[in-house]
C-alpha positions as a Python dict, from the first residue, in 0.01 Angstrom:
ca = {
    (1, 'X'): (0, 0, 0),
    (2, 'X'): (154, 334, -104),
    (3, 'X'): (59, 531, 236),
    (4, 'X'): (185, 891, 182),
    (5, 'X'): (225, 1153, 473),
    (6, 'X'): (274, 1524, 360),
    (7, 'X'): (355, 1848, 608),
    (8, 'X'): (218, 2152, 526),
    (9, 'X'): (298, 2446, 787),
    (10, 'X'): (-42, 2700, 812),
    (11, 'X'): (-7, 3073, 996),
    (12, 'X'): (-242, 3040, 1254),
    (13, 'X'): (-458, 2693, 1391),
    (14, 'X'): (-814, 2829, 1223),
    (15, 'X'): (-645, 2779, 859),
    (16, 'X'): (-472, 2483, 966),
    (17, 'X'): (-861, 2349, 1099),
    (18, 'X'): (-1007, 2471, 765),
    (19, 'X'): (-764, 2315, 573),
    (20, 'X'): (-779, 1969, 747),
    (21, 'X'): (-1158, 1972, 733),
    (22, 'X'): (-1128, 2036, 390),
    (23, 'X'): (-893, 1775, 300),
    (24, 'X'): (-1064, 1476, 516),
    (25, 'X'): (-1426, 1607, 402),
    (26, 'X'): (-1350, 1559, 5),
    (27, 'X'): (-1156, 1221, 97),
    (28, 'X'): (-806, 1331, -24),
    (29, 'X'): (-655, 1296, 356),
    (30, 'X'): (-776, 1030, 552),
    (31, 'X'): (-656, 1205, 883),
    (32, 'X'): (-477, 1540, 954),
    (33, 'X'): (-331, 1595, 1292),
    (34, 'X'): (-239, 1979, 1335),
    (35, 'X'): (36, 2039, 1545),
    (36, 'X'): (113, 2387, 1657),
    (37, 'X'): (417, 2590, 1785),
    (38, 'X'): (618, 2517, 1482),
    (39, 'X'): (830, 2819, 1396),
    (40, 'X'): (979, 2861, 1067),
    (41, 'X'): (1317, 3025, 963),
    (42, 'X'): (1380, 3032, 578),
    (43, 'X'): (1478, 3299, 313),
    (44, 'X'): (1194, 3435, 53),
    (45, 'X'): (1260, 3667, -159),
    (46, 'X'): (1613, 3728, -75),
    (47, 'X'): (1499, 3796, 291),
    (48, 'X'): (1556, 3610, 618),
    (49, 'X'): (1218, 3496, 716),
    (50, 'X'): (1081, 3363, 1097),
    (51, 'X'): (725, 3277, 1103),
    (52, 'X'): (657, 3215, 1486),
    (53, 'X'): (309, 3030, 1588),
    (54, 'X'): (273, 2827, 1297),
    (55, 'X'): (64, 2511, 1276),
    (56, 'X'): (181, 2201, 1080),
    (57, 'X'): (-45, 1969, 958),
    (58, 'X'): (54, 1587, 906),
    (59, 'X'): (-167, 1443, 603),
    (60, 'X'): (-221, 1072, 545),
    (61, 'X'): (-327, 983, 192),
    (62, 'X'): (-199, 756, -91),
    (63, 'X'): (19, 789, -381),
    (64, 'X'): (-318, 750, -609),
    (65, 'X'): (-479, 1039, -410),
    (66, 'X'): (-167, 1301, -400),
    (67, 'X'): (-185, 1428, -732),
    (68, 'X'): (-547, 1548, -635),
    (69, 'X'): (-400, 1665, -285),
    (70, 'X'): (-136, 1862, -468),
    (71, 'X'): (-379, 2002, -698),
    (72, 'X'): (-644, 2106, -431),
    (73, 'X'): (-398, 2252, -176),
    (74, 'X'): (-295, 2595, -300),
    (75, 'X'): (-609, 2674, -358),
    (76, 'X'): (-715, 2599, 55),
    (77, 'X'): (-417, 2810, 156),
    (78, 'X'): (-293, 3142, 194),
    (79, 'X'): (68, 3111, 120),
    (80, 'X'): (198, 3239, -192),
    (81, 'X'): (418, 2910, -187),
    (82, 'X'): (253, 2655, 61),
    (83, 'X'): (502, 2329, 159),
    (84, 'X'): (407, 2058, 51),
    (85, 'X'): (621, 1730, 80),
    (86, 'X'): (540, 1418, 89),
    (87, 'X'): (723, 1104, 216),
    (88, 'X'): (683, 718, 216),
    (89, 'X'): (528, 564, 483),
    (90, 'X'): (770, 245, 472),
    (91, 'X'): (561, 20, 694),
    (92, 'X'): (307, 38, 907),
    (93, 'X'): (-26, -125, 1118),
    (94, 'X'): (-182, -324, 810),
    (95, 'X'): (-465, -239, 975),
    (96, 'X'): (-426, 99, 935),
    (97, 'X'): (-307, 146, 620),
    (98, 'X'): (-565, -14, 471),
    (99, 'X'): (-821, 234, 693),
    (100, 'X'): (-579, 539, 534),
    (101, 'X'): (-652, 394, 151),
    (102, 'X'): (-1014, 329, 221),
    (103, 'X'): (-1081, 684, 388),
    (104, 'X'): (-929, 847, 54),
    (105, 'X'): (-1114, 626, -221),
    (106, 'X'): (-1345, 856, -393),
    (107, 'X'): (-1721, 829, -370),
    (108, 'X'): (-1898, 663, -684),
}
């Protein structure tokens, strides 16, 4: 089963909600946990950045389902550039993985 889980830091924990609702309601995460105090330090723009009080969500969906995911993303968040990566899940409850690729099967 190719399990997927992406980060994607939010500003502020009612964009990270929105987001999460959004993603688990049209089946393209089967769970989001949002974790928050995450600060960021990077450089945009040729500028040193530090976003304090972020939230970072943790999205479980499949390899069949990220394309969709990637797709539906910017258009949830604020960011100019939202992060999104996504890593392999290389094992895990069978249980449970199958839950994660039955959660994110569309509806016929």
């Amino acid at each position: 089963m190719d399990v997927l889980i992406c980060f994607c830091s939010c500003p502020d924990t009612t964009t990270a909600g929105r987001i999460a609702d959004a993603l688990v309601e049209e089946r393209l995460a089967a769970c989001v946990n949002l974790l928050p105090g995450l600060q960021s330090v990077y450089r945009w723009r040729g500028k040193l950045q530090r976003d304090a009080a972020e939230v970072l969500l943790l999205i479980k969906t499949t390899r069949a389902r990220y394309p969709a995911l990637q797709a539906r993303l910017p258009q949830l968040h604020p960011y100019e550039l939202p992060e999104l990566l996504a890593v392999e899940s290389a094992a895990g409850l069978p249980a449970y993985l199958q839950w994660v690729v039955e959660s994110t099967r569309p509806v016929e």
